[in-house]
Each structure stands twice: as C-alpha cells, then as structure tokens.
C-alpha angles and dihedrals in degrees: 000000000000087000089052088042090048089052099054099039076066102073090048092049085050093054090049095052077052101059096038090056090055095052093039085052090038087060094042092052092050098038104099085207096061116132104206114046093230097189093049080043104044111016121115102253118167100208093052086046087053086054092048114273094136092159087072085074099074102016089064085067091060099057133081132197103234140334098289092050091052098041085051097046094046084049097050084048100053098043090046090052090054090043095057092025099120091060089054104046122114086008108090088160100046086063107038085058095046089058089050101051102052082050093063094035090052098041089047084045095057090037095054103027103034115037091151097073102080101192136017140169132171137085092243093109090046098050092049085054090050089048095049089045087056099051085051081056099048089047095058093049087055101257106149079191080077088064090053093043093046091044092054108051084041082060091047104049085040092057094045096051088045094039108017126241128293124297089214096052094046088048092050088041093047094223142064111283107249092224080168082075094049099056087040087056089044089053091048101053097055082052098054090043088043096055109029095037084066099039084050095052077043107058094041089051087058098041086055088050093054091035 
C-alpha cells in the first residue's frame, strides 16, 4: 500500500514542480533585475526555432504574459488534473510523459501548421491536450461522462476557430488568445489517446501472456 501511496504522490509532486517552474519563470520575466531576459531566452518564437533554437518548443509552454494568464492556466491545470486523477494514480510516469509529450506535440504543431503565428506562451494548448487525453480516458473506462467531456471541448475549440476567442479573456491576459494552440492541444491529445491507449492494452496483453 505505501509503494502504491509513494507512486501517486509522484504525479502530484511533478505538477507542483510544474507550477513552481512557471512562477519562478513568471518573476523572473517581470523582475527588472533579472539577469537573464526569460521571455527573449525561453518563448516560443518561430523565427529563433528556424535558427535552431528547438528548446523554445517545449519551454513557451512554460511562460505566461502577466499575473492574471499564469494564475488561470495553473488553475486550469490543477482542476483538470483532479478531474482526470483516478486514471493517473499509481502511474508518475505515465503522467510526466504525457506532459511532455503534449510540449513537444504542441510546440511541432505550431511550428509546422501555423507558421504564421510568430510567437506564442502559455500552457493553454497543452491543457486542452491533457483534458482531451483524459476524456479519451474516461471513455475507455466506460464514463459516459468522457463523451460529454469530449463533445464539449470539441464545441469549444469549434466556436473559438469560426468566431475567435473572448474579448474579455484576451483583455485580462494582455495579449490575443492563441486559439491555434487550442485546436493543436486538442489534436494532440487525440494522438497521444489514439497511440498509447492501444500500446498500453497492448503491453499488458503481452505481460499476462509471460505471467
């Protein structure tokens, strides 16, 4: 029971090393006597990731534009991973490569899809990847609370690439809501449901087999 309780205190521990990474970059970003310029260092920027700068892929998920965009993005993160925590439980790994994943596949996404949008932070994209992930979760433990779920950040994500994002949201963040990002989380998510859902049911087929 303590080796179960120590494995999924991990994924918790993880999140919060998370969330502590993004306000620790968040005061850096803001403290004028900052020695290193965080932002011009770590943002996605889609010029500096065309000359090379490929850790700009996964670090722009990581930065925020002000106080009010990083307190509603650690929230969304936190109420999406207690939302989805019984899938997650017992599994640390499962979800730290999860989260990378959907770093690199948003950040590819942006890069590939949407070269037009020069600069991009925030860990929107990537939470609606973690939120679609765990619908598909939910879906294949028989919660028809996943179809709603799925259904509905499908709706979302529909309404804000026809009609644009909130005013409101965009006037409170300081800055235009990327609802590229969005779409590309939701996309990446479906990938990352729609390949290691099947290698999972996969693996455990064959450890039955050789137990």
């Amino acid at each position: 029971m303590a080796r179960r309780s120590n494995k999924s205190a991990g994924t918790y521990y993880f999140a919060i090393m998370v969330s502590v990474c993004c306000c620790v970059l968040f005061v850096l970003s803001i403290s004028p006597m900052g020695a290193v310029d965080v932002n011009n260092l770590f943002s996605y920027r889609y010029d500096n990731i065309s000359d090379g700068q490929y850790w700009r892929i996964i670090t722009g998920n990581l930065l925020h534009t002000n106080l009010w965009h990083l307190l509603m993005n650690l929230a969304g993160f936190w109420v999406i991973l207690f939302l989805h925590e019984m899938h997650y439980k017992g599994s640390a790994n499962k979800f730290i490569s999860l989260f990378l994943s959907l770093c690199v596949f948003e950040g590819l996404g942006l890069y590939f899809f949407y070269p037009e949008l020069k600069g991009y932070v925030g860990l929107s994209g990537l939470l609606h990847g973690l939120f679609t992930f765990g619908a598909l979760l939910d879906i294949r433990k028989g919660y028809f609370s996943g179809y709603l779920l799925l259904i509905g950040v499908f709706t979302k994500v529909g309404y804000e690439m026809y009609f644009g994002a909130s005013e409101s949201v965009s006037a409170i963040i300081n800055a235009r809501v990327a609802t590229e990002s969005h779409f590309i989380g939701v996309i990446s998510g479906l990938l990352c449901g729609l390949v290691w859902l099947p290698l999972t049911r996969f693996f455990k087929h064959n450890k039955t087999i050789t137990s």
